[in-house]
N, CA, C and O atoms as a Tripos MOL2 file, in Angstrom:
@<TRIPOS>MOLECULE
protein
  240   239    60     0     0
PROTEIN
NO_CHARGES

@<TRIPOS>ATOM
      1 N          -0.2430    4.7090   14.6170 N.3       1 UNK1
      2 CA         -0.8330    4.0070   13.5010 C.3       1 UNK1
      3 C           0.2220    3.6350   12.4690 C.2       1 UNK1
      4 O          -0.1050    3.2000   11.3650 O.2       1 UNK1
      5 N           1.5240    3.8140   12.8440 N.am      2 UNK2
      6 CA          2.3250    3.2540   11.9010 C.3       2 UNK2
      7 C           2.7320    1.7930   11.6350 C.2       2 UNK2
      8 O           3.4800    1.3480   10.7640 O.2       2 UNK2
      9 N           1.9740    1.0910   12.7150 N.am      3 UNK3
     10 CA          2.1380   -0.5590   12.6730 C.3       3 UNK3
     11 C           1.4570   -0.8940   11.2270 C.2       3 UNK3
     12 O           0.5870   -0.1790   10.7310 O.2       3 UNK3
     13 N           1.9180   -1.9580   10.6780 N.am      4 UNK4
     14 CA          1.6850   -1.9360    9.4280 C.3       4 UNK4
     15 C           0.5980   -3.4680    9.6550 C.2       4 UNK4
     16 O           1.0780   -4.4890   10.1490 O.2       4 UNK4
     17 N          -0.8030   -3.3920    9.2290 N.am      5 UNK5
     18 CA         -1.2900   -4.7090    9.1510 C.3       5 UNK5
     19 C          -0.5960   -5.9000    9.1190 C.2       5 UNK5
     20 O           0.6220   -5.9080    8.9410 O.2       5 UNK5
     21 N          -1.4200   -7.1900    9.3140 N.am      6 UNK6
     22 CA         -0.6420   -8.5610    9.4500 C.3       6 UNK6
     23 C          -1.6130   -9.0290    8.2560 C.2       6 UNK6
     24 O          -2.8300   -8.9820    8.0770 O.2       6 UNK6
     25 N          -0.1320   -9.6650    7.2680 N.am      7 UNK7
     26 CA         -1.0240  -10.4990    6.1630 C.3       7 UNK7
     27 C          -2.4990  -11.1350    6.8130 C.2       7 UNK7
     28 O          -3.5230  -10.6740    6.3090 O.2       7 UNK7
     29 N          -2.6330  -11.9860    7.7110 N.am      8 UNK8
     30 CA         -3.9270  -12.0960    8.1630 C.3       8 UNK8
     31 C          -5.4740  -11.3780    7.8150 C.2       8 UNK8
     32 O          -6.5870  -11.8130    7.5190 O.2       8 UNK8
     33 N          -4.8140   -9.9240    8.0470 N.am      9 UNK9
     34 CA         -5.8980   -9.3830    8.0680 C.3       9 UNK9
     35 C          -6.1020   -8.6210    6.6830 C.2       9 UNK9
     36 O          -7.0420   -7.8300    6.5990 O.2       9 UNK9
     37 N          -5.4980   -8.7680    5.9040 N.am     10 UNK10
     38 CA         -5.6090   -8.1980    4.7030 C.3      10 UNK10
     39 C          -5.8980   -9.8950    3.8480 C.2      10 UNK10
     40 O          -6.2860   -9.6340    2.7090 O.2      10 UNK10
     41 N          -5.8580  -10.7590    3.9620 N.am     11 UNK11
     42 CA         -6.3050  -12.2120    3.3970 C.3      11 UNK11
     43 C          -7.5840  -12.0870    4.0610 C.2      11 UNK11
     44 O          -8.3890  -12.6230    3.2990 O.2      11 UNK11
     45 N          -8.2960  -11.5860    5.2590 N.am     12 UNK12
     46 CA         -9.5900  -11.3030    5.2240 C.3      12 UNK12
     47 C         -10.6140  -10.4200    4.9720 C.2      12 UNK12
     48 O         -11.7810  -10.5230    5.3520 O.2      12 UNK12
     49 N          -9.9090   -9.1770    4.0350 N.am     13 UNK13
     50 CA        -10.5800   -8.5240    3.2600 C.3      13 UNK13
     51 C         -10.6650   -7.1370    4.5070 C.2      13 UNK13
     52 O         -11.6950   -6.4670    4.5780 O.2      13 UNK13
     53 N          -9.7210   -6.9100    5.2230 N.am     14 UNK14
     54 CA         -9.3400   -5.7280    5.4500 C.3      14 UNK14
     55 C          -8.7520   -4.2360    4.7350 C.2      14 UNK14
     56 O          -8.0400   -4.0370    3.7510 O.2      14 UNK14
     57 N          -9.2890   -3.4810    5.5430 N.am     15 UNK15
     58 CA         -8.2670   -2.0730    4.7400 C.3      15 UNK15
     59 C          -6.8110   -3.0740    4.2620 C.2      15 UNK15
     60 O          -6.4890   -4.1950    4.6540 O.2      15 UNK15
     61 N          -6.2230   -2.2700    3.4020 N.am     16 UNK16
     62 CA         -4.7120   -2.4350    2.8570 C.3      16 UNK16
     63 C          -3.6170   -2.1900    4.1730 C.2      16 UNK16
     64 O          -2.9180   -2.9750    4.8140 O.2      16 UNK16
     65 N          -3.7960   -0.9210    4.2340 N.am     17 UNK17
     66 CA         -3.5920    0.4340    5.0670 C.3      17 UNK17
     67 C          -3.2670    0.3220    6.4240 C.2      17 UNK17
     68 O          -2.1370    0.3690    6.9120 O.2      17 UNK17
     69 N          -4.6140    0.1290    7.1490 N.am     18 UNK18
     70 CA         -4.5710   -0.4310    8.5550 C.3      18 UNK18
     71 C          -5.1380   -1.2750    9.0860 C.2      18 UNK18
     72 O          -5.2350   -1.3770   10.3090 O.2      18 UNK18
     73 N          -5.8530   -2.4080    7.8590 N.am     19 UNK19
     74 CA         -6.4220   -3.4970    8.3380 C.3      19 UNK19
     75 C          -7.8660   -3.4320    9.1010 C.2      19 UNK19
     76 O          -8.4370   -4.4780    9.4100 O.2      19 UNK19
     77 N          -8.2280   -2.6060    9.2860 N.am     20 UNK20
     78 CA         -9.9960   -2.3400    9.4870 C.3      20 UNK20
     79 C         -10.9840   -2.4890    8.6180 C.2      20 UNK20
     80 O         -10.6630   -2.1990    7.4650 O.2      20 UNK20
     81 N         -12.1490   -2.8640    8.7830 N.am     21 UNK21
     82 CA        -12.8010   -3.5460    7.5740 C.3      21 UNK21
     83 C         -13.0710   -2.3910    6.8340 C.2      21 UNK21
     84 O         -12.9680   -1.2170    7.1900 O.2      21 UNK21
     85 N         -13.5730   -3.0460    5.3370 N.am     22 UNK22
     86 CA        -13.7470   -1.8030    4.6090 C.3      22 UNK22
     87 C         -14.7840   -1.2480    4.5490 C.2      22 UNK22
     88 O         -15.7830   -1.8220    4.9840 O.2      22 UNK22
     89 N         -14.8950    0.3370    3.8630 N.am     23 UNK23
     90 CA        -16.3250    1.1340    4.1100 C.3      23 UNK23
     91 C         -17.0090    1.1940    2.5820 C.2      23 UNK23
     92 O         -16.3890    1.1450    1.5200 O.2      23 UNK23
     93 N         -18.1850    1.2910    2.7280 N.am     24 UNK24
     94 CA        -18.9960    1.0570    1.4100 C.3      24 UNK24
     95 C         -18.1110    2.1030    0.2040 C.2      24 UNK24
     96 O         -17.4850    1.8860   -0.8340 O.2      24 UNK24
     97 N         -18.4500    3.2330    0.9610 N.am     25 UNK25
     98 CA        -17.7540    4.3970   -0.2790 C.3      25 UNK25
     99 C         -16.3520    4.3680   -0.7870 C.2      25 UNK25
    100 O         -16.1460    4.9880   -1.8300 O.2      25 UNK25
    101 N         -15.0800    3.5780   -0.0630 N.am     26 UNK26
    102 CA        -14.1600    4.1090   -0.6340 C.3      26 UNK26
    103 C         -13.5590    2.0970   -0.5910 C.2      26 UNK26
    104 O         -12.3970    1.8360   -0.2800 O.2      26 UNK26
    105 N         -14.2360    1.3400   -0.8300 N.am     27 UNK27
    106 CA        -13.6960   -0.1470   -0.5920 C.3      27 UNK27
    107 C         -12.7650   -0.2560   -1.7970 C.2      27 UNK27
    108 O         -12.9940    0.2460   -2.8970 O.2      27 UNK27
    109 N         -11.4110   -1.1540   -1.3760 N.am     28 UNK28
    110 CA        -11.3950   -2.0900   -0.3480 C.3      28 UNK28
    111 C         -10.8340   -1.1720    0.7500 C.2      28 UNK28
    112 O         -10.5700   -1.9410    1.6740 O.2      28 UNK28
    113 N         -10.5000    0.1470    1.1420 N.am     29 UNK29
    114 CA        -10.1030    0.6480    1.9270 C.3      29 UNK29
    115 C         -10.9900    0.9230    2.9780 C.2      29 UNK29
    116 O         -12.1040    0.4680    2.7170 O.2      29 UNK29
    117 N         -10.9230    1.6000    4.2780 N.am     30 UNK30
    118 CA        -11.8310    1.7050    4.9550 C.3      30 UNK30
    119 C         -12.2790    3.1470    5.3960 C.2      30 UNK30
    120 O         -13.1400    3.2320    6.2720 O.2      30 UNK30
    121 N         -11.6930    4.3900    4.7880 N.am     31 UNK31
    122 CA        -11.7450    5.8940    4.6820 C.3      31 UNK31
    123 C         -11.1060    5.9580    3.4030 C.2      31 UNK31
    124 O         -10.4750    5.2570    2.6110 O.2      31 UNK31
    125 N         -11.5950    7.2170    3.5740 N.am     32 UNK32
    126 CA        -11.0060    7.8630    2.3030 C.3      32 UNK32
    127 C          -9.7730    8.2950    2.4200 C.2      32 UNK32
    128 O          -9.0500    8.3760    1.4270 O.2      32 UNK32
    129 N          -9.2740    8.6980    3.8800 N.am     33 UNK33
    130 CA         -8.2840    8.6150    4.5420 C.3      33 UNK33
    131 C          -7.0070    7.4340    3.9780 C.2      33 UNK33
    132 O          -6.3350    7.5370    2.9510 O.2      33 UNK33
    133 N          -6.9570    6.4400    4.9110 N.am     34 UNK34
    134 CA         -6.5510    5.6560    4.3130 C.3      34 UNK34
    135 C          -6.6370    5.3700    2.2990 C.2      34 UNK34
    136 O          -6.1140    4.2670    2.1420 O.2      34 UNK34
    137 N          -6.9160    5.7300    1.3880 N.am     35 UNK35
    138 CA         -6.9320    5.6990    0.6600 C.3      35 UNK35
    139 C          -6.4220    6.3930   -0.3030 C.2      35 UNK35
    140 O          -5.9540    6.0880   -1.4000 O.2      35 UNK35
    141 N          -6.6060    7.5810    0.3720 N.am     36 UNK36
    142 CA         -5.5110    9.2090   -0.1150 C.3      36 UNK36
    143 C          -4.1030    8.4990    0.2160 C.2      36 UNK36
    144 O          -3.2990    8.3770   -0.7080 O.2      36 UNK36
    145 N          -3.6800    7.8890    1.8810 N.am     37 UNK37
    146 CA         -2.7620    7.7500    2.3170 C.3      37 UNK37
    147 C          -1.6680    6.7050    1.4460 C.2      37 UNK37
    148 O          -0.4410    6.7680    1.3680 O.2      37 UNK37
    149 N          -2.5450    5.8230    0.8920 N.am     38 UNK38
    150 CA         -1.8920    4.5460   -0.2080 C.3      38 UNK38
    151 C          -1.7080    5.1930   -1.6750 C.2      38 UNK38
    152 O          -0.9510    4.6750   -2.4970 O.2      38 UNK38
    153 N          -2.5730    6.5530   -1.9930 N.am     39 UNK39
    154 CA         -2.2920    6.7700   -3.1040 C.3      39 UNK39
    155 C          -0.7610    7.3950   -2.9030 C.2      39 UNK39
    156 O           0.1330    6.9400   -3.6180 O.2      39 UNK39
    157 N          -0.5140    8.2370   -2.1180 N.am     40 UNK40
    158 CA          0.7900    8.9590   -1.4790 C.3      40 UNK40
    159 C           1.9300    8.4180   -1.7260 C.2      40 UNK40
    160 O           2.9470    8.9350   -2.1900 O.2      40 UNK40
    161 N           1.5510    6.4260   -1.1130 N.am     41 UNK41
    162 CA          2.5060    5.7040   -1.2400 C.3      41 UNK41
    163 C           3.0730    5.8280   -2.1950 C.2      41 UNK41
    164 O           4.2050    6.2560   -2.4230 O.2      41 UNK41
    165 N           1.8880    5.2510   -3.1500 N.am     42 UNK42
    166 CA          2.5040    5.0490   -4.4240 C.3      42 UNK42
    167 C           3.5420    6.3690   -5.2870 C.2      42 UNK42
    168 O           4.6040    6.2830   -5.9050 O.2      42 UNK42
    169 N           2.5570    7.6420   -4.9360 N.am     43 UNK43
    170 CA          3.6390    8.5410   -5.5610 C.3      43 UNK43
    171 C           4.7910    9.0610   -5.0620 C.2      43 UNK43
    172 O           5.5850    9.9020   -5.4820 O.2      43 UNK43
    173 N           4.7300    8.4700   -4.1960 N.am     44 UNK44
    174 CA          6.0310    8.9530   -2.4620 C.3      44 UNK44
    175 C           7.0170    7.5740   -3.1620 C.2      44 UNK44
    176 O           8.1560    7.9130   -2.8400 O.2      44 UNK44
    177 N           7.0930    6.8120   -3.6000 N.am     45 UNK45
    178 CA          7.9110    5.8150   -3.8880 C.3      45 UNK45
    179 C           7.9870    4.6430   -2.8060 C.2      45 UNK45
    180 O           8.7620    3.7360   -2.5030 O.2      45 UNK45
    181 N           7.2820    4.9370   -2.5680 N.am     46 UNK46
    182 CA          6.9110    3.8050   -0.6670 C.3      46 UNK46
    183 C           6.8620    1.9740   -0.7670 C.2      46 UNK46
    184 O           7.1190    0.9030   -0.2170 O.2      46 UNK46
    185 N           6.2670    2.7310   -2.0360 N.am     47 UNK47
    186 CA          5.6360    0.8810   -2.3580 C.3      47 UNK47
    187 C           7.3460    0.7580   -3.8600 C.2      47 UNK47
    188 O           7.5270    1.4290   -4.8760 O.2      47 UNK47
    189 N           8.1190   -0.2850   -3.3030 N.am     48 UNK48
    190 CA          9.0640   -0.0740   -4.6620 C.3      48 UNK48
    191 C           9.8260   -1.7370   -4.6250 C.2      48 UNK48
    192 O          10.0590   -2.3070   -3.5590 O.2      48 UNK48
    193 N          10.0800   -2.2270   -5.7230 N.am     49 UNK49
    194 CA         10.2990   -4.0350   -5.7440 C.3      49 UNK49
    195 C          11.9720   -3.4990   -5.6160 C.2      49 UNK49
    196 O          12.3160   -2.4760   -6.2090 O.2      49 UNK49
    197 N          12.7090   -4.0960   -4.9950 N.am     50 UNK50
    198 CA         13.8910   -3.7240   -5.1830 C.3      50 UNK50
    199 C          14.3610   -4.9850   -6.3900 C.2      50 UNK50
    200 O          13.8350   -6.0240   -6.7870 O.2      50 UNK50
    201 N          15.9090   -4.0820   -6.7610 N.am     51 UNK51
    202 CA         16.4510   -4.7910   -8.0710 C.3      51 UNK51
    203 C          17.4890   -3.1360   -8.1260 C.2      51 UNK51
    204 O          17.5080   -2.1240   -7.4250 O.2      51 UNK51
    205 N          18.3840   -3.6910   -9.5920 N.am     52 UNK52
    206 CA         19.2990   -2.7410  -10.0840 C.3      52 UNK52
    207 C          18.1950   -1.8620  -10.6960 C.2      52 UNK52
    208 O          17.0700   -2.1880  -11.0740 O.2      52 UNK52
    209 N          18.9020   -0.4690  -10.6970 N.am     53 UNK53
    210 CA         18.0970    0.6260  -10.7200 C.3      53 UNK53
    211 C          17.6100    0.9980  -12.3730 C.2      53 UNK53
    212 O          18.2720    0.6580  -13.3540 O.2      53 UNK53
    213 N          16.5260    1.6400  -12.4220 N.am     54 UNK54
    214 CA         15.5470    1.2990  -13.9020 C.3      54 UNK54
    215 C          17.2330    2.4880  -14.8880 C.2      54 UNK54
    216 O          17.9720    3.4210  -14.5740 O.2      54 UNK54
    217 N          17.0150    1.6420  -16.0180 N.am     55 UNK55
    218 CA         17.7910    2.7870  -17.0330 C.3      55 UNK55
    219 C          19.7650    2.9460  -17.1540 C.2      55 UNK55
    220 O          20.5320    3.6400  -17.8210 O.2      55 UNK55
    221 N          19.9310    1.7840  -16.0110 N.am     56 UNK56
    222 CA         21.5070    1.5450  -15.8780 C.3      56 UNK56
    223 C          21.6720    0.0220  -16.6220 C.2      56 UNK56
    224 O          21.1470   -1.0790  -16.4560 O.2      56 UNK56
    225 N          22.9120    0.7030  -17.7210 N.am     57 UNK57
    226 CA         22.9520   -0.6430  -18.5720 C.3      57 UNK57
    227 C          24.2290   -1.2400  -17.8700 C.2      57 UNK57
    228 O          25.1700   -0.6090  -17.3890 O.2      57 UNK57
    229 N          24.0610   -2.4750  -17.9180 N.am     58 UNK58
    230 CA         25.0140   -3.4260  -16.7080 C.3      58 UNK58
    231 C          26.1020   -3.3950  -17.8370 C.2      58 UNK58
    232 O          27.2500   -3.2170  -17.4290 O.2      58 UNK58
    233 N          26.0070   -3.4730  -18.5800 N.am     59 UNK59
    234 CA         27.5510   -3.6890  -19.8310 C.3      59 UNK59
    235 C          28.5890   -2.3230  -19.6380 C.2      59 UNK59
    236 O          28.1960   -1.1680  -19.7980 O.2      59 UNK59
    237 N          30.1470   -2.7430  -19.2200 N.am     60 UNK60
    238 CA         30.8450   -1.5200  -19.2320 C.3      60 UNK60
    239 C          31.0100   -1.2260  -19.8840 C.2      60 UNK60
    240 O          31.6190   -0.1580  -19.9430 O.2      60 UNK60
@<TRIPOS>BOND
     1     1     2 1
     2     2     3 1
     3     3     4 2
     4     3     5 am
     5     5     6 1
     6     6     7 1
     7     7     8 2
     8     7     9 am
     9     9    10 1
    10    10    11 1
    11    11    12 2
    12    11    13 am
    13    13    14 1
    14    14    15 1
    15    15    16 2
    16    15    17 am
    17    17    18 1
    18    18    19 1
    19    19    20 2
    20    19    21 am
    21    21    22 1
    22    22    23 1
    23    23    24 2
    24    23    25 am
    25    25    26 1
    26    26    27 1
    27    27    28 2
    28    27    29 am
    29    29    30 1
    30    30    31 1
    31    31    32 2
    32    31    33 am
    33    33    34 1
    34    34    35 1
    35    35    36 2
    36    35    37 am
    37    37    38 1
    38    38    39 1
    39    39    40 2
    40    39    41 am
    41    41    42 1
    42    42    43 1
    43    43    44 2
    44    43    45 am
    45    45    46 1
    46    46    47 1
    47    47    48 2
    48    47    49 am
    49    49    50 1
    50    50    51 1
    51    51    52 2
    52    51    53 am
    53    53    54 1
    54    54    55 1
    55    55    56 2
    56    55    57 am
    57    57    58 1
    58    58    59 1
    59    59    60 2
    60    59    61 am
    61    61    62 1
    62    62    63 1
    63    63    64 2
    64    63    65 am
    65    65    66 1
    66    66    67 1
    67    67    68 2
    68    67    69 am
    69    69    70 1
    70    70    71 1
    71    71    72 2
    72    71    73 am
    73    73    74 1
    74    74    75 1
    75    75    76 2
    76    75    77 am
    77    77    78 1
    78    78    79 1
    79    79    80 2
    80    79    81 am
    81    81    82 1
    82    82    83 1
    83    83    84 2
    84    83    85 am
    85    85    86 1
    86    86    87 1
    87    87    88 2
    88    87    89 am
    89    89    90 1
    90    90    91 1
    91    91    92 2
    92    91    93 am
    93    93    94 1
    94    94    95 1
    95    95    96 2
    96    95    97 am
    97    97    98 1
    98    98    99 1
    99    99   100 2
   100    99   101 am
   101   101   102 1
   102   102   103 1
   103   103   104 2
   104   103   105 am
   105   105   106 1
   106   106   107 1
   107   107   108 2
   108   107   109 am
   109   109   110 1
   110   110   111 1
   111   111   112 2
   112   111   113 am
   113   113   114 1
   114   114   115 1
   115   115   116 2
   116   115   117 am
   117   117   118 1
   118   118   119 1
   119   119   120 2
   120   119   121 am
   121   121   122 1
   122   122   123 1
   123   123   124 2
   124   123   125 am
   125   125   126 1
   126   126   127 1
   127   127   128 2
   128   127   129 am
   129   129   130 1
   130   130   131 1
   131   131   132 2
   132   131   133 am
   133   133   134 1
   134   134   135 1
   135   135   136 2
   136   135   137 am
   137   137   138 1
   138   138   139 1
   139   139   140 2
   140   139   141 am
   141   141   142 1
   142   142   143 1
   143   143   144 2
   144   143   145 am
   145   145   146 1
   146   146   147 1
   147   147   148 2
   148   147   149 am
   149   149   150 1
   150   150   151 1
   151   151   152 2
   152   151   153 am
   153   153   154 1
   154   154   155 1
   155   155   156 2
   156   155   157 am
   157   157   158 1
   158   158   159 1
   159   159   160 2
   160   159   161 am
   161   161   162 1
   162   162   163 1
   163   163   164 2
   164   163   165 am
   165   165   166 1
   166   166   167 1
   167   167   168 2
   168   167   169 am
   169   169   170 1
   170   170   171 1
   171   171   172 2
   172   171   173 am
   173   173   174 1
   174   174   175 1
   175   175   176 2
   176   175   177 am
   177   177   178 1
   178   178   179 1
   179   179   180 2
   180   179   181 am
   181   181   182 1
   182   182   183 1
   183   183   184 2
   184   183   185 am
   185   185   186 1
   186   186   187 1
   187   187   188 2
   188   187   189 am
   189   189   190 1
   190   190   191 1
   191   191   192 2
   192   191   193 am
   193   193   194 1
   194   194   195 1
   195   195   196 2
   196   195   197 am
   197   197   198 1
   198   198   199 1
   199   199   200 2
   200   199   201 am
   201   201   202 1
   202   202   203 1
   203   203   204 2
   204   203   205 am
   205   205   206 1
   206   206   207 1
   207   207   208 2
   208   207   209 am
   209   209   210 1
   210   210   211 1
   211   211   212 2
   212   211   213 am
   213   213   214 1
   214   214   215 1
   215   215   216 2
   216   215   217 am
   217   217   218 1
   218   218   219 1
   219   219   220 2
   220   219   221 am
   221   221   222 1
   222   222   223 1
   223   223   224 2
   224   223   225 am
   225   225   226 1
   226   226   227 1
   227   227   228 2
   228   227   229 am
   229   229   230 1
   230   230   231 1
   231   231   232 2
   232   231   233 am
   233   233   234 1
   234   234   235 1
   235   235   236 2
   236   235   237 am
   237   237   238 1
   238   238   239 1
   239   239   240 2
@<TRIPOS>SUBSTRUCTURE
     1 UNK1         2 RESIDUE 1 A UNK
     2 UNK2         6 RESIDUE 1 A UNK
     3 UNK3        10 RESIDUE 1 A UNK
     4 UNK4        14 RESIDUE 1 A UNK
     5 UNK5        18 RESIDUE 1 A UNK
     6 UNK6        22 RESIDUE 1 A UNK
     7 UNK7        26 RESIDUE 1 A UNK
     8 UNK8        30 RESIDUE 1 A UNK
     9 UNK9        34 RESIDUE 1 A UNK
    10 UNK10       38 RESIDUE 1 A UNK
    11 UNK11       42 RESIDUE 1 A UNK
    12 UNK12       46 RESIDUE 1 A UNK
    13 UNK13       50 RESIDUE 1 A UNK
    14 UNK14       54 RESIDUE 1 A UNK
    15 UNK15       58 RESIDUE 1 A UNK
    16 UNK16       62 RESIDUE 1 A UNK
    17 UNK17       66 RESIDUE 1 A UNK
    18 UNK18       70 RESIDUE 1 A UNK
    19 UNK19       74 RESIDUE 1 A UNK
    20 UNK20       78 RESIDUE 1 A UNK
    21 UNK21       82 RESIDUE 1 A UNK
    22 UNK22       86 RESIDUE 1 A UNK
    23 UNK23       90 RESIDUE 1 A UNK
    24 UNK24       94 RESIDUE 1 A UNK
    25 UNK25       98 RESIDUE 1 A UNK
    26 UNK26      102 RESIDUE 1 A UNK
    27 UNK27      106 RESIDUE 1 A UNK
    28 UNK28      110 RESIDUE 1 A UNK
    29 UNK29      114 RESIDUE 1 A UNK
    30 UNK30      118 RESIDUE 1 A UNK
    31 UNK31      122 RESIDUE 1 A UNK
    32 UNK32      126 RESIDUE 1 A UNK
    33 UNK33      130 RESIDUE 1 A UNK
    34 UNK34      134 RESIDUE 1 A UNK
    35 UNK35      138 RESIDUE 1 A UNK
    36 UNK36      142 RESIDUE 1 A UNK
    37 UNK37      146 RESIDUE 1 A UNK
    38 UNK38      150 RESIDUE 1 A UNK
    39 UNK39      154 RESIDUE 1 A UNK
    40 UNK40      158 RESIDUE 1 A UNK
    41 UNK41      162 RESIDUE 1 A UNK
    42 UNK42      166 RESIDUE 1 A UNK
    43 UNK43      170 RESIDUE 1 A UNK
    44 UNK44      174 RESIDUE 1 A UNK
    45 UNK45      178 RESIDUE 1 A UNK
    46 UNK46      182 RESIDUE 1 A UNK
    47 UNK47      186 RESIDUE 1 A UNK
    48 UNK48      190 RESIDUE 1 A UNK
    49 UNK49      194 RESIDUE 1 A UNK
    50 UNK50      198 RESIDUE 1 A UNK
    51 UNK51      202 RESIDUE 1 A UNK
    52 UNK52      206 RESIDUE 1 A UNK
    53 UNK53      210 RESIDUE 1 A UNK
    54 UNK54      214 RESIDUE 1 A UNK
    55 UNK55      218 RESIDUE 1 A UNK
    56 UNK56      222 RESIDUE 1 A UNK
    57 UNK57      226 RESIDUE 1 A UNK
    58 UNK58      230 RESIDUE 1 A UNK
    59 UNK59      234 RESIDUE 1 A UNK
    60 UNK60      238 RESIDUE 1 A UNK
């Protein structure tokens, strides 16, 4: 399950996660599973925009 969805299926209102449709209780995700798993991301640093790093001043 580490294949990561295809924009496709998340432009049709799939899980984020793994692209399976979503479930009433925990939408837009499709478990709660998956949903714990994206919160993780976020605090795991998973999800991150690259660029120069926060708090380094570019001036020598």
């Amino acid at each position: 399950m580490s294949r990561a969805p295809t924009a496709e299926r998340r432009r049709r209102g799939g899980c984020p996660v793994c692209g399976k449709p979503p479930g009433a209780s925990s939408a837009p995700f499709c478990s709660q599973g998956c949903r714990d798993r994206d919160l993780l991301n976020w605090l795991g640093d998973s999800y991150r925009v690259p660029g120069p790093p926060a708090g380094v001043d570019s001036e020598g």
